[in-house]
C-alpha positions in Angstrom: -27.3 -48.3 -36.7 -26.0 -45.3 -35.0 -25.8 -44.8 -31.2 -26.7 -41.4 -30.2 -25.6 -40.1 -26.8 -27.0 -37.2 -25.4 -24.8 -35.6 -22.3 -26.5 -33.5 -19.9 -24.9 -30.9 -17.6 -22.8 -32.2 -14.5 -24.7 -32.7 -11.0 -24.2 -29.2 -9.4 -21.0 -29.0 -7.1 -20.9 -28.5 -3.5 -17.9 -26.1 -2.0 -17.2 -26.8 1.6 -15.1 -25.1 4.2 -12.5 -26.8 6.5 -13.0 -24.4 9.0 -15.1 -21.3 10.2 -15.3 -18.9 7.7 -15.7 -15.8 9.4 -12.0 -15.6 10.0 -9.4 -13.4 12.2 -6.7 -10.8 9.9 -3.9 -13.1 8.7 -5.8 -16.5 8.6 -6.9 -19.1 5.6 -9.2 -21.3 5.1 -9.1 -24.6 2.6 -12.4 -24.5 0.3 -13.2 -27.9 -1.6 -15.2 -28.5 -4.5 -17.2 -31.6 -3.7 -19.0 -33.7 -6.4 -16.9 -33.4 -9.0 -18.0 -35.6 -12.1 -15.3 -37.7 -13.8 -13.5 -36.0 -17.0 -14.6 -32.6 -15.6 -12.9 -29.2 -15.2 -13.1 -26.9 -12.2 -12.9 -23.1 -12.1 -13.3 -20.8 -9.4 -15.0 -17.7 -9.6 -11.3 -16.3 -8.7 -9.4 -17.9 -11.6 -8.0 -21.0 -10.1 -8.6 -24.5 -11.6 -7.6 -27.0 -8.8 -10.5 -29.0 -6.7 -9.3 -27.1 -3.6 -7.6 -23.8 -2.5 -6.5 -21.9 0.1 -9.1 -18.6 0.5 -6.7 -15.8 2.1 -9.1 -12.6 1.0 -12.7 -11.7 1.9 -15.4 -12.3 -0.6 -17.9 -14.6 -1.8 -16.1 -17.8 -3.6 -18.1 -20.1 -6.0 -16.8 -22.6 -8.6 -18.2 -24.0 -12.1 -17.7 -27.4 -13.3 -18.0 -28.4 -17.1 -17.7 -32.0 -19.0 -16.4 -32.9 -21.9 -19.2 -32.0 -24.3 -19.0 -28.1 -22.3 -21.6 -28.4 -20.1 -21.6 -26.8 -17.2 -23.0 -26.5 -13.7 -22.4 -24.0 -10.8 -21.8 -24.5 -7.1 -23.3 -23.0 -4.1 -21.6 -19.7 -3.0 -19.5 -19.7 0.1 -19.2 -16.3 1.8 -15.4 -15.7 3.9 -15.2 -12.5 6.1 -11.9 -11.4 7.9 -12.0 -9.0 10.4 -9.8 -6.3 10.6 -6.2 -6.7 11.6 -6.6 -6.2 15.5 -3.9 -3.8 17.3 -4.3 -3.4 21.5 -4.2 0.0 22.3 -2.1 1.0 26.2 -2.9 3.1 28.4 0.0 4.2 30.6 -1.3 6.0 33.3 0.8 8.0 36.4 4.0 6.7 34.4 4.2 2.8 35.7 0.5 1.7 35.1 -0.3 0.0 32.3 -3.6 -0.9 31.3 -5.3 -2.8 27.9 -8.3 -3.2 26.9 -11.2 -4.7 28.6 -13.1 -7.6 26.9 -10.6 -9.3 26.0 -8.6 -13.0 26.7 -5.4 -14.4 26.9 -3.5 -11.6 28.2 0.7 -11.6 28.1 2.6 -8.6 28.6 6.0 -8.0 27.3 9.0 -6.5 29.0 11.8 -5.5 25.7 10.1 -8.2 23.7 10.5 -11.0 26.0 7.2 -12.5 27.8 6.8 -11.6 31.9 6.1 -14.5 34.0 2.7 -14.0 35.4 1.4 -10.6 33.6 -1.3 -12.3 32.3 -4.4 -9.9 33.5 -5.6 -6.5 31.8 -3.2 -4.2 34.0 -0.2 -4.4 34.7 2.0 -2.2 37.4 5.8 -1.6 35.6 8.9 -3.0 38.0 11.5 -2.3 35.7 11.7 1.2 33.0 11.8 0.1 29.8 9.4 -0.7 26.6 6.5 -2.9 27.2 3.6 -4.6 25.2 0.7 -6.4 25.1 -0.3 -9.4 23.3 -4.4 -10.5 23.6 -7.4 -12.3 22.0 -10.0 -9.8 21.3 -14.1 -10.8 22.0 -14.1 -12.2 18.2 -11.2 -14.6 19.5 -8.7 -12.7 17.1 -5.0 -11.9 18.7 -3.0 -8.9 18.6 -0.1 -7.2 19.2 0.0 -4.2 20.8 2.5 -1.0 19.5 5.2 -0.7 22.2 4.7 2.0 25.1 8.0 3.0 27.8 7.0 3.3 31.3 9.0 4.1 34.2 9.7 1.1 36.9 7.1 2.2 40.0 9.8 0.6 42.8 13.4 0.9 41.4 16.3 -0.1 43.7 18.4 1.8 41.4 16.7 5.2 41.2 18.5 7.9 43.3 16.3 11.6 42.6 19.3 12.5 44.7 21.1 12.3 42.0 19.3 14.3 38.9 20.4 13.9 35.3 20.5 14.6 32.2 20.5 12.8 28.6 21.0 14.1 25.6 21.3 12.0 21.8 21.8 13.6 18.6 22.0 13.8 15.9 18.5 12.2 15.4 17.7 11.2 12.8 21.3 9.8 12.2 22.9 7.8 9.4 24.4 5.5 12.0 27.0 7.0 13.7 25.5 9.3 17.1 27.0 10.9 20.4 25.2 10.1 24.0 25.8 12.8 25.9 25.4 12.4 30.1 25.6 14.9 32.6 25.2 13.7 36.1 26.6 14.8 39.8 27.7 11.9 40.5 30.0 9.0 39.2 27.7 6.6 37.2 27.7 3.9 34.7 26.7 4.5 31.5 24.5 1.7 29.2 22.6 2.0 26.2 20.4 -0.5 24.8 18.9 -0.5 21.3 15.4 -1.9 20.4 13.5 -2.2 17.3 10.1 -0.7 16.7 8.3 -3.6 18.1 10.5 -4.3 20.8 13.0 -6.6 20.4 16.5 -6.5 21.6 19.0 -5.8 18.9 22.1 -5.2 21.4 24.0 -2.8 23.9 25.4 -0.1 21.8 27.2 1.2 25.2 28.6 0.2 27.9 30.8 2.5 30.2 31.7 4.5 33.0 32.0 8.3 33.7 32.9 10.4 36.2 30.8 13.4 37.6 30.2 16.0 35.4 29.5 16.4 31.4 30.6 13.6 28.9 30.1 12.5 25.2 29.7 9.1 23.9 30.8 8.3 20.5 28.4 5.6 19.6 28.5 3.5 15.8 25.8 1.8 15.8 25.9 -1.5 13.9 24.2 -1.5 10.2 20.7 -1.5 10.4 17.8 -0.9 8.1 16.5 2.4 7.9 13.5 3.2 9.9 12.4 3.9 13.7 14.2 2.0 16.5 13.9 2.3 20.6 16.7 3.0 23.0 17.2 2.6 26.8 19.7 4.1 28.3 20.6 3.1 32.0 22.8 4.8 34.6 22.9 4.9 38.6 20.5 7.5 38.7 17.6 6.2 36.6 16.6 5.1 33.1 16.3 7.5 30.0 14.1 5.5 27.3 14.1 7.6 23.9 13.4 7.2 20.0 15.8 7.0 17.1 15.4 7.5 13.5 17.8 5.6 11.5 18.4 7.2 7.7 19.8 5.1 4.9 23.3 4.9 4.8 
C-alpha cells in the first residue's frame, strides 16, 4: 500500500512593523515575517532571506514563503515612507537677530557648536559674535540641523567703534599655510579661532599681540581635510568672522 501525501501551499505570511512606518530621513524600521510554516524559506521582495530586517529605504516591502515540495504563498504588502532629510533654514535679521522657523518643537540654539543654556524658543537675540545654529523638530516630529549662520553680538563689552579695523586673510583658498593681516589704531590682541563647516571648534590657530598700526600673521594651520571651514578672529575692537577654503595638500 502506498501512502500518498499531497502538500498544499503555506498559510499566507503576515509582515509586521515594530514601529510607525511613515518614518523621519535617517531612521529604520524592523519588519517581521509572521506565520512562518516549519521547513519553509523566506524571501523578501528586496532579496533578503532572513524572517526579519531592518527597512532603511522607502518602498513597498512584501515577502514570499515556500515549503519543501516549492509551494509558495505571499504576504501582505507593507508600505515605508521617509520624509525628506529636514535642514532649518536662519534668518539673521539687523545683524544679531536670529530667527527659525515657525511650526516647529524642541528648539536649541548653538553658539560654535556647543548648546546655549536657555535658547530654546524660535528667536534668538546674539550676545556674543560668532557662528550659530539651530537644531529643531519639524510638525512631522523629524529633527534637523540647521547650516551655520555668523552674527554679530547685539551688546558687546568688548566692541570699541572708536577703534575701527581692518582684517584681511589670504591666500584663500590656501593649501594650509595663510597670513592674517590686522590693521588697527590701537594696540590690540590678536586671536583666531578655526571652525569646521558645521561649527565645531577645531582650535585657536592664533593667539597674539600687536601694536598700533599694520601687521602680518604667519599662520600654519594644522592638517586638515580639504573642504570649507569657519574662522573667528577676535581683537579689542570687535570680532571679524570669515570663510576658508582648504585645498588638498
Amino acid at each position: 500500500e502506498i501512502e500518498v501525501i499531497v502538500q498544499t501551499a503555506p498559510d499566507a505570511p503576515v509582515i509586521s512593523a515594530s514601529g510607525a512606518t511613515d518614518l523621519c530621513f535617517g531612521e529604520s524600521v524592523t519588519l517581521t515575517v509572521e506565520n512562518i510554516c516549519d521547513g519553509c524559506s523566506v524571501s523578501w521582495s528586496n532579496g533578503q532571506t532572513s524572517s526579519s530586517l531592518e527597512a532603511m529605504t522607502e518602498g513597498t516591502y512584501t515577502a514570499v514563503i515556500t515549503n519543501a515540495c516549492g509551494e509558495s504563498s505571499a504576504s501582505n504588502e507593507l508600505t515605508i515612507t521617509i520624509a525628506p532629510a529636514f535642514v532649518p533654514m536662519i534668518t539673521l535679521t539687523n545683524i544679531c537677530q536670529l530667527t527659525g522657523p515657525s511650526g516647529g518643537s524642541n528648539y536649541q540654539w548653538y553658539f560654535n557648536g556647543v548648546p546655549i543654556a536657555g535658547a530654546n524658543t524660535q528667536s534668538w537675540m546674539a550676545q556674543d559674535s560668532g557662528m550659530y545654529t539651530l537644531s529643531m523638530n519639524n510638525g512631522m516630529g523629524c529633527n534637523g540641523l540647521s547650516a551655520p549662520i555668523t552674527a554679530k553680538a547685539c551688546v558687546s563689552g568688548t566692541q570699541d567703534l572708536s577703534t575701527p579695523l581692518s582684517v584681511a586673510v589670504f591666500p584663500n583658498p590656501s593649501s594650509g599655510r595663510i597670513f592674517v593681516q590686522i590693521q588697527s589704531v590701537a594696540n590690540t590682541s590678536v586671536q583666531m579661532k578655526l571652525y569646521d563647516i558645521d561649527g565645531k571648534f577645531i582650535g585657536t590657530v592664533l593667539d597674539s599681540e600687536m601694536n598700533a598700526g599694520k601687521q602680518s600673521f604667519e599662520v600654519n594651520l594644522p592638517k586638515l581635510p580639504a573642504g570649507a571651514y569657519k574662522y573667528s578672529i577676535t581683537t579689542t575692537a570687535g570680532v571679524e568672522n570669515g570663510d576658508l577654503i582648504l585645498q588638498p595638500r
